[in-house]
C-alpha positions as CSV (number, residue, x, y, z in Angstrom):
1,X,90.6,8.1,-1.5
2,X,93.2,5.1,-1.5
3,X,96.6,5.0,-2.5
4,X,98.0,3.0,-5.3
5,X,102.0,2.2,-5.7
6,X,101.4,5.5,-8.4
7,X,98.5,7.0,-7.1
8,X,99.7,10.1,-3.9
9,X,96.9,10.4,-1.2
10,X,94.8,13.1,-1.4
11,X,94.1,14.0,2.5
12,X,90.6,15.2,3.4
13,X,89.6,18.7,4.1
14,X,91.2,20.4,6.7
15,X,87.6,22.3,7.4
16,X,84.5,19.5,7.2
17,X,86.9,16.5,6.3
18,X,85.3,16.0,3.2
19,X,87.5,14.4,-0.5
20,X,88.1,17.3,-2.9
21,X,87.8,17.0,-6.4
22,X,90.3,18.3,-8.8
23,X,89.8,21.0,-11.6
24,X,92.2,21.6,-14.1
25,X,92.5,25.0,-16.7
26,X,94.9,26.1,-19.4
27,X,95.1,29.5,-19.1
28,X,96.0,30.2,-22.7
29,X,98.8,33.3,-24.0
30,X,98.0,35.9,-22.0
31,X,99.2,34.2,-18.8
32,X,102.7,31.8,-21.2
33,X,100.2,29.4,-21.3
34,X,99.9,27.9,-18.0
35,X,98.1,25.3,-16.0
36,X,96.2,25.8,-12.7
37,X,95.1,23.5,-11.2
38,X,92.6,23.6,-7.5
39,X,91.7,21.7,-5.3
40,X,87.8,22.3,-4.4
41,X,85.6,20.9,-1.4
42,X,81.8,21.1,-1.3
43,X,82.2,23.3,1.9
44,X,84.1,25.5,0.0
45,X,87.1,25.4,0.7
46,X,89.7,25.5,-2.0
47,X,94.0,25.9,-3.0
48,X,94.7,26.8,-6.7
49,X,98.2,26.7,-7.7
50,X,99.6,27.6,-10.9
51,X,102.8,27.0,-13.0
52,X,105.2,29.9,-14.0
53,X,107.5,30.7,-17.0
54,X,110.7,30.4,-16.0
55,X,112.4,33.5,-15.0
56,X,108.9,34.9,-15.8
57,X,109.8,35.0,-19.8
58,X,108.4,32.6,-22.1
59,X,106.0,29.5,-21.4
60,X,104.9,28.2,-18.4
61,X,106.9,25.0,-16.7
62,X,103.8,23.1,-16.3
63,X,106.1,19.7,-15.8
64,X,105.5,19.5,-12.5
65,X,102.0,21.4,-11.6
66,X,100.1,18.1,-10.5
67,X,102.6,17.3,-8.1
68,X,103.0,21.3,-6.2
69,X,98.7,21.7,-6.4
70,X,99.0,18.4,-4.3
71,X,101.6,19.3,-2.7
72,X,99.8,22.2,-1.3
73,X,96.7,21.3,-0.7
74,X,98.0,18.5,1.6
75,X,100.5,21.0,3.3
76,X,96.9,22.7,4.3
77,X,96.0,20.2,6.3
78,X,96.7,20.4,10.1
79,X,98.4,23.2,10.4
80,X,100.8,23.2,7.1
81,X,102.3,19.8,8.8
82,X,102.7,16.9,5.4
């Protein structure tokens, strides 16, 4: 995938260098209604992250989620290097 001035780069898998695709889920009240969000290969590889309440009490930061799940799947790839 190519980057745009707004668009981050999404690096290939770290396993079969294939692009991942991005799934996104509300995870309603029981969890202060958070958002995960993973990064999926077809090989199968995968990194979920989710957002957390702060200080673990009422609803979920979700401000930020998009950038962290990137954030980590990238971090995967060689060796945790960015």
């Amino acid at each position: 995938m190519s980057a745009t001035s707004d668009q981050p780069v999404i690096k290939s898998c770290p396993f079969c260098g294939g692009t991942p695709t991005k799934h996104c889920e509300a995870l309603g009240e029981h969890c202060n209604y958070a958002n995960e969000i993973t990064y999926r290969c077809a090989c199968g590889c995968s990194m979920a992250t989710r957002s957390v309440a702060p200080g673990g009490r009422g609803y979920a930061d979700n401000s930020r989620i998009d950038e962290q799940a990137l954030d980590a799947w990238n971090r995967r790839f060689n060796g945790g290097s960015k």
